[in-house]
C-alpha positions in Angstrom: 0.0 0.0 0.0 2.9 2.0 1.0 4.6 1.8 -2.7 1.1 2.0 -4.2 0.8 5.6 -2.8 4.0 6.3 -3.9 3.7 5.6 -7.3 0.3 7.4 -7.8 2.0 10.1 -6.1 4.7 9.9 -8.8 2.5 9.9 -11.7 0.7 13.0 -10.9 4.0 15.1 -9.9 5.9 14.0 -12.6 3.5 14.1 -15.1 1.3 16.6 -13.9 4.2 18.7 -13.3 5.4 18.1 -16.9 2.6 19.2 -17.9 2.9 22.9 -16.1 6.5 23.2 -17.1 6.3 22.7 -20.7 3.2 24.8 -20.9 4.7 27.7 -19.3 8.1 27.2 -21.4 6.4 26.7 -25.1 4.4 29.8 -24.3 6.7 32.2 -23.1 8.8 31.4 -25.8 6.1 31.4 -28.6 5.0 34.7 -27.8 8.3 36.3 -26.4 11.1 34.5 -28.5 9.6 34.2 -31.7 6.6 36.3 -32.4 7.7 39.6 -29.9 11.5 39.2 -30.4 12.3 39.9 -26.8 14.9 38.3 -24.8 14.1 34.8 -23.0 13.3 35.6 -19.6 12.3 39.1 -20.3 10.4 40.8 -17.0 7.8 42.1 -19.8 6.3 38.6 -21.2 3.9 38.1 -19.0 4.2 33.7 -19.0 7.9 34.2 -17.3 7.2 33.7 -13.4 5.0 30.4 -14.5 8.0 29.4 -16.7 10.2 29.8 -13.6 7.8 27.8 -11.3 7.7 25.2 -13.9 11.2 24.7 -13.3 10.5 23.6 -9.9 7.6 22.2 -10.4 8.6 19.6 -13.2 12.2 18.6 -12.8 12.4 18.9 -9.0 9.1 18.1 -6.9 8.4 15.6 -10.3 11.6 13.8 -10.3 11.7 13.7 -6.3 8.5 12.0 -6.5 9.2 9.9 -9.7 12.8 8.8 -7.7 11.0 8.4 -4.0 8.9 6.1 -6.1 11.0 3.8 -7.5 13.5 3.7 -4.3 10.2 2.7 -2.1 9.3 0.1 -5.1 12.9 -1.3 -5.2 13.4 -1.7 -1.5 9.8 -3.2 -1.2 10.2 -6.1 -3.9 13.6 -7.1 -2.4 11.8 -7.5 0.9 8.8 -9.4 -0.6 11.5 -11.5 -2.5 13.1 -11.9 0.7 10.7 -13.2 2.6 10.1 -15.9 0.4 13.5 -17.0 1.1 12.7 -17.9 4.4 15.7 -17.7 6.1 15.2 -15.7 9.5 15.1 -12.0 8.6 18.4 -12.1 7.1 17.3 -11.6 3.6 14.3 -9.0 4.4 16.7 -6.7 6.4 19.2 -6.7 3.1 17.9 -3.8 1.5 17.3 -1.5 4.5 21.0 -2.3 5.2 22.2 -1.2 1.8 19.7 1.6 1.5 20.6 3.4 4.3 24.4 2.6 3.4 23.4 4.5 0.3 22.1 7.7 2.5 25.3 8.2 3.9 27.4 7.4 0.7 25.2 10.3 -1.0 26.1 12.3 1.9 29.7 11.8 1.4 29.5 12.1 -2.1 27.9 15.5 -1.7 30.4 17.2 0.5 33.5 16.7 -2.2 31.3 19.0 -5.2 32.9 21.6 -5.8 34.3 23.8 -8.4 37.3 25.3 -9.0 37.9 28.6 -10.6 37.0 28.7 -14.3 36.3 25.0 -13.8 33.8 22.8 -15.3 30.5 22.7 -13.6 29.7 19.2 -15.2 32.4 17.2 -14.3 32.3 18.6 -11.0 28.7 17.1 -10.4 30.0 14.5 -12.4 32.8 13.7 -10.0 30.4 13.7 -6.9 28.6 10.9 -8.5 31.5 9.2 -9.0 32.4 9.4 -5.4 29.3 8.2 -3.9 29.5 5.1 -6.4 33.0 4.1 -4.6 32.3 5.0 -1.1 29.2 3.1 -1.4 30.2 0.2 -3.2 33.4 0.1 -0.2 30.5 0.3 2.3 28.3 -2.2 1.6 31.6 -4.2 1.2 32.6 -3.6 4.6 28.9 -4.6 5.8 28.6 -7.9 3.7 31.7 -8.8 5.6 31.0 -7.8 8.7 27.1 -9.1 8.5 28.0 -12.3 6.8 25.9 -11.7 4.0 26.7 -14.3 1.2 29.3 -12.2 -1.3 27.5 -12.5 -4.6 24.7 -10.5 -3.3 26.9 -7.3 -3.1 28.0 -8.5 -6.2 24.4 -8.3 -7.4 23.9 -4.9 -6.1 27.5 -3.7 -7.6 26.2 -4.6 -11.0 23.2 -2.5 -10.9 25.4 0.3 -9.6 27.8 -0.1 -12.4 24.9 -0.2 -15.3 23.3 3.2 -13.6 26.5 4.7 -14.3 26.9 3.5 -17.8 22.9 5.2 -18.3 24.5 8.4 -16.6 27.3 8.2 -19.0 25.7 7.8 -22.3 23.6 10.6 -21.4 26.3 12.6 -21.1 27.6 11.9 -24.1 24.3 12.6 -25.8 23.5 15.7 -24.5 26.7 17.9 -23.3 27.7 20.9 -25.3 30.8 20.3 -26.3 30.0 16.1 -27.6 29.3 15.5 -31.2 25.3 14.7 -30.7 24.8 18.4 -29.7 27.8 19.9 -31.9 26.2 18.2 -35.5 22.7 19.0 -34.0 23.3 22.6 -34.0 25.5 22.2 -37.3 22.4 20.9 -39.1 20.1 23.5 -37.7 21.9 25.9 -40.3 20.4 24.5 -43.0 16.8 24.7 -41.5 14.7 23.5 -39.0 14.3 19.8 -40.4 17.4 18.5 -40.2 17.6 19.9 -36.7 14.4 18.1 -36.2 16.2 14.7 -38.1 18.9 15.1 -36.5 18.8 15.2 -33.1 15.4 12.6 -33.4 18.2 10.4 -34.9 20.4 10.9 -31.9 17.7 10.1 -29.3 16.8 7.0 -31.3 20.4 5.9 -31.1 21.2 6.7 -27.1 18.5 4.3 -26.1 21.1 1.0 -27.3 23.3 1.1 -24.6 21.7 2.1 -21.5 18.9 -0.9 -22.7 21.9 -3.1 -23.1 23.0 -2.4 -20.0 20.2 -2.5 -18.2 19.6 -5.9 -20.0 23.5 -7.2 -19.1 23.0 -5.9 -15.0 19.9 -8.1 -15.2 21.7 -11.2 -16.7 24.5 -10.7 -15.0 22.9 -10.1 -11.2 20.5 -13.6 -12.3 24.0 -16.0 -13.0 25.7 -14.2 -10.1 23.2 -15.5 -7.6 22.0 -18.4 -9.7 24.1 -21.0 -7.3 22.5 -20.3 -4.0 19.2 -21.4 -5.8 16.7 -20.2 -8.1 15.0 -18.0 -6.0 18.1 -16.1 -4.9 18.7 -15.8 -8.9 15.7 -13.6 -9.0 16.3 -11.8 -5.4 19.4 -10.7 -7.0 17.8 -8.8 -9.9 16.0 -7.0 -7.2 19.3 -6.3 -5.8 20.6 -4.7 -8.9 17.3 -2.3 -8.9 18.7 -1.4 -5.4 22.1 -1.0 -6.1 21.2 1.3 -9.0 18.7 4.1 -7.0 21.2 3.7 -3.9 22.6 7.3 -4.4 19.3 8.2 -5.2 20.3 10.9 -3.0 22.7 12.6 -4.5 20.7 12.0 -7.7 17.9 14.3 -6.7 20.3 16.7 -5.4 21.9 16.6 -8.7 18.4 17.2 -10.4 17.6 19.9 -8.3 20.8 21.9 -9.8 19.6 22.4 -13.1 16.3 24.4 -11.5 18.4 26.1 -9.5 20.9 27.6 -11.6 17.9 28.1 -14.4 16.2 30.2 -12.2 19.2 32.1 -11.8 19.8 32.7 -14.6 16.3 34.2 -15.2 17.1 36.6 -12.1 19.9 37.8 -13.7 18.7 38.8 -16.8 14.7 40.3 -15.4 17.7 42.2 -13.2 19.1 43.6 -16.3 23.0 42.1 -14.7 25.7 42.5 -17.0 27.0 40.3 -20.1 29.6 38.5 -17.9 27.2 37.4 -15.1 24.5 36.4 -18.0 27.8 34.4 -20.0 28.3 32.5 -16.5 24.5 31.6 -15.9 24.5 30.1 -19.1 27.4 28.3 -18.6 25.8 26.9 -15.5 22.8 26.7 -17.2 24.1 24.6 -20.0 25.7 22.2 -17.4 22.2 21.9 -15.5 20.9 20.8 -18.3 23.0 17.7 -19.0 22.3 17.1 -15.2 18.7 17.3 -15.6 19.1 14.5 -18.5 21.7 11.9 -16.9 19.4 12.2 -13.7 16.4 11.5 -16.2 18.1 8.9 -17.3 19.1 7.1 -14.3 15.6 7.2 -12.8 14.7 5.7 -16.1 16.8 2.6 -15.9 16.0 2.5 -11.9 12.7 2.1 -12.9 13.2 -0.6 -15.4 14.6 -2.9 -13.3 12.4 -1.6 -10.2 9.7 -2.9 -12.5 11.1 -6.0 -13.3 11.9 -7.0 -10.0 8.3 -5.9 -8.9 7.3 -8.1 -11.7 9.2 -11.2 -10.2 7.8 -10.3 -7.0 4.1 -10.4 -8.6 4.9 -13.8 -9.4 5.9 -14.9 -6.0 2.7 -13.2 -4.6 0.5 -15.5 -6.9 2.3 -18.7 -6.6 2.0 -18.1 -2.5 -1.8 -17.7 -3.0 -2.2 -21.1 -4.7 -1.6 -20.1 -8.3 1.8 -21.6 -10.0 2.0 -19.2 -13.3 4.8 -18.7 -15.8 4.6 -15.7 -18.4 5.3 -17.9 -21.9 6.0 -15.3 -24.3 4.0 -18.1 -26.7 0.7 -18.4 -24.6 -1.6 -16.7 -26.6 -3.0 -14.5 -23.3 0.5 -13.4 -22.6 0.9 -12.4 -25.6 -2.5 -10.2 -25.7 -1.3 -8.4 -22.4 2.3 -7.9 -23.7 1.0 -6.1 -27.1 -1.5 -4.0 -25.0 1.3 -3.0 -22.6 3.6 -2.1 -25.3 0.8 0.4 -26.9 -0.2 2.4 -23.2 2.9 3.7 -22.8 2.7 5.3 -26.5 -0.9 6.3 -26.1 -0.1 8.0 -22.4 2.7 9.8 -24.0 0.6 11.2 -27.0 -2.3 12.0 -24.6 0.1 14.6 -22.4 1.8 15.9 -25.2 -2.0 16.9 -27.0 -2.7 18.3 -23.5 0.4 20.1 -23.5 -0.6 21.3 -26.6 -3.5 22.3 -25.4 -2.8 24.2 -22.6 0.0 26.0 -24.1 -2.8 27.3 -26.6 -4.6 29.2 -23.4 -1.8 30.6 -22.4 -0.6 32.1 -25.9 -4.3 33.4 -25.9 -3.5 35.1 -22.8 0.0 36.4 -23.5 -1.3 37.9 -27.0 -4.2 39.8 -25.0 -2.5 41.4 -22.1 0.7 42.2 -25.3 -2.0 43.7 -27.0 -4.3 45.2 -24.3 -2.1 46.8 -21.1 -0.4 50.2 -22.8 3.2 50.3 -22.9 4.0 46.5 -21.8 5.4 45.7 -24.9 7.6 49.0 -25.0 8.6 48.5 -21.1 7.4 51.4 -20.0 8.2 52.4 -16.2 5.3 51.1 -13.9 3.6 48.6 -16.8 3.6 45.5 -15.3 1.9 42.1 -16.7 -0.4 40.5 -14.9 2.0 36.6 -13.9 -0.7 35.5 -11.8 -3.6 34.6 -14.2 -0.6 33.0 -16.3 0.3 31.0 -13.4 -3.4 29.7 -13.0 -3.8 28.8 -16.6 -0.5 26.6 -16.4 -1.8 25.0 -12.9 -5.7 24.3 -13.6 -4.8 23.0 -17.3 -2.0 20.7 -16.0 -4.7 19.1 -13.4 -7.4 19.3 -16.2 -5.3 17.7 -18.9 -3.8 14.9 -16.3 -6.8 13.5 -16.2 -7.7 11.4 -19.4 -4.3 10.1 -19.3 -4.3 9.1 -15.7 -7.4 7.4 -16.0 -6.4 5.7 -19.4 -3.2 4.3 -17.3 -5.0 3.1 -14.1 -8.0 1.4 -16.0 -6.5 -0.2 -18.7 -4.7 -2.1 -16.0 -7.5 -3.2 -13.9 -9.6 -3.8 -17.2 -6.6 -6.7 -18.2 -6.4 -7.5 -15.0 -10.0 -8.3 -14.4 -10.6 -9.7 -17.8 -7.4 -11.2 -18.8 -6.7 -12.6 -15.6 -3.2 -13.1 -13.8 -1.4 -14.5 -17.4 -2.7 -11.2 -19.0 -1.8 -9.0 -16.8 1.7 -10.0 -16.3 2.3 -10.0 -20.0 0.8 -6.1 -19.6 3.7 -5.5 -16.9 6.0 -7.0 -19.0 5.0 -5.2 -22.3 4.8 -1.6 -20.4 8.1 -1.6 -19.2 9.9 -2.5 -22.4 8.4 0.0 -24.6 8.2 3.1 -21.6 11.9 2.3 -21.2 13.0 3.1 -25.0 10.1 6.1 -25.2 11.5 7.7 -21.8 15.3 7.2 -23.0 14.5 8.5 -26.3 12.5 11.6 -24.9 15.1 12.8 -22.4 17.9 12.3 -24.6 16.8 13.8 -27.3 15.2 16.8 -25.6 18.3 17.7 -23.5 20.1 17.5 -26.5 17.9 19.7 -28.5 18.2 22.1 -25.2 21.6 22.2 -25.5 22.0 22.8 -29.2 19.6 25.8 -28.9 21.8 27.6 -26.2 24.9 27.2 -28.7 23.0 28.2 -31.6 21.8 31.6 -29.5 26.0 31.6 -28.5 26.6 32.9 -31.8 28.2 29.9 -32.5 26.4 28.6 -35.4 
């Protein structure tokens, strides 16, 4: 019940949230950017405190909730797992042991950020990651030892850690300024806006290979690493590998929470009117938080996927201690109906929040043009003209709640509808199905947009 409200709490945050942020952001930019010519951030466009809030809103209550979720999920299906082992409480107090290992790893990992003068904002969040990865892996070392825990459990857990880095990595490949994704992206943008569109779709399409293949390879590997204490232990230590990977989710979230941060600041600074060097700094900062904002995407991604999977696994044992033995055969022909129907909500879910998105940001452009065209001297910036932020604020909040809903309901039916009518095979052939294709659409989304992000700011650099 716990991880249940959880994950409803996610899905409204996150998407919800999403839904505010991009509202806000397509709007002010519409109107402002591209129509008005005025600078981004501009004190006159009347959409910029709800595209500053959105910041907040989407990429850090969103993610915290999204992350909270599948940290809660993860530690939950090692412990149902657990139990089914049935050896004392050994195997059920696992994961609180590693998790709270984790806390104090991120802690650590937190206090050696820092940057150096003229120094690289990215590597040094970068390098704080790093950090808690060793100090955590040397800690739950030092506890399997000292606990007697059998070793290839922490070697279970280790793998997961080691396939959320390779996520985090790829990422930053895909979407850092000064990497080739963003570099031909912006190169191709000179010839129009379809190749930029081409292009850096091509690019999202092709980051989604490795973190899938790792995510596939911590799986295998974490099953064959426990596979000699037994069968069931094969599976516990897949749900070890979901825990290894969200065990910094600490620092993750903080890490998140950066690119907000220095966004927002950067707004500041230019509604302030600050000079060119402090706006050239912000960006730089800015730039970084961006790539941030997509590694952290993407490591709550993979988290997820194998949080899923090892909920799936933990489905199964639920079942099979209530009397019913079932095994998801690709081949059964009900498995297979659930696995094509769970492979389809994840598209539909994602189409149904972009066309509310869409939506929404078409109120708020009505509302920009009117107050642009209606309050005297807002356009021109005359002294004491000030737009009105707070009925743009309430069109970004009421339409995100208004559009969540068709999609939310979509996602929590259709499960109970295979669940009811399919039965038990169905259903877990929906689980299976869901997470597959949500795992390539969210990679390929977060890529691709921090990459398109980043390819915009070099283009406005004056660099192509």
């Amino acid at each position: 019940a716990y991880s249940f409200g959880a994950s409803s709490l996610s899905l409204f945050a996150k998407a919800g949230g999403g839904i505010y942020t991009k509202t806000a952001d397509i709007s002010a930019d519409l109107v402002g950017k591209v129509e008005l010519e005025i600078p981004e951030d501009d004190p006159r466009n009347p959409a910029v405190i709800a595209d500053n809030v959105g910041d907040n809103v989407g990429d850090v209550a969103g993610m915290g909730a999204d992350l909270f979720d599948s940290y809660v999920a993860s530690v939950v299906a090692v412990m149902i797992l657990g139990v089914s082992l049935g050896v004392a409480n050994t195997y059920v107090q696992i994961p609180l042991v590693f998790a709270g290992l984790g806390i104090l790893a991120s802690i650590i990992g937190a206090l050696t950020v820092g940057l150096r003068p003229k120094g690289d904002p990215g590597a040094a969040l970068n390098g704080g990651t790093y950090v808690t990865c060793i100090v955590f892996g040397i800690l739950t070392a030092l506890a399997t030892w000292y606990l007697k825990y059998e070793w290839a459990l922490w070697g279970a857990t280790a793998v997961g850690l080691a396939a959320g880095i390779i996520i985090g990595v790829t990422s930053d490949y895909f979407t850092s300024e000064d990497k080739a994704p963003v570099l031909r992206t912006a190169k191709a943008s000179e010839t129009g806006p379809a190749l930029n569109v081409l292009t850096g779709f091509s690019y999202g399409l092709r980051s989604v290979a490795l973190p899938l293949i790792g995510i596939a390879i911590a799986a295998a590997v974490a099953y064959e690493i426990c596979q000699p204490l037994g069968p069931d232990y094969a599976v516990y230590g897949i749900s070890l590998a979901a825990l290894g990977m969200l065990s910094i989710v600490g620092l993750t979230v903080s890490n998140d929470a950066y690119g907000p941060i220095v966004d927002n600041a950067k707004g500041i600074a230019e509604q302030s009117r600050l000079s060119e060097d402090v706006i050239a700094v912000t960006d730089e900062l800015d730039s970084a938080g961006n790539t941030a904002k997509a590694i952290t995407k993407g490591f709550a991604i993979g988290a997820a996927g194998l949080t899923v999977i090892a909920l799936l696994a933990a489905f199964q044992e639920i079942t099979s201690r209530v009397g019913y033995s079932v095994r998801f055969d690709i081949m059964d022909p009900i498995v297979l109906l659930g696995a094509l129907i769970g492979v389809a909500i994840p598209a539909v879910f994602s189409a149904t929040v972009i066309l509310g998105v869409g939506r929404n940001a078409e109120r708020m452009v009505a509302e920009i043009r009117r107050q642009f065209r209606e309050i005297p001297g807002l356009r021109e910036g005359k002294p004491g003209v000030r737009p009105d932020y707070a009925t743009c604020v309430d069109i970004a909040t009421v339409g995100a709640l208004r559009e969540l809903m068709p999609a939310s309901i979509m996602v929590i039916f259709s499960t109970l509808i295979i669940g009811f009518v399919g039965g038990i095979k169905a259903l877990g052939g929906f689980l299976a199905g869901a997470i597959f294709s949500s795992l390539l659409l969210a990679l390929l989304m977060a890529n691709a947009g921090g990459l398109w992000d980043n390819a915009k700011k070099l283009i406005e650099s004056g660099q192509h």
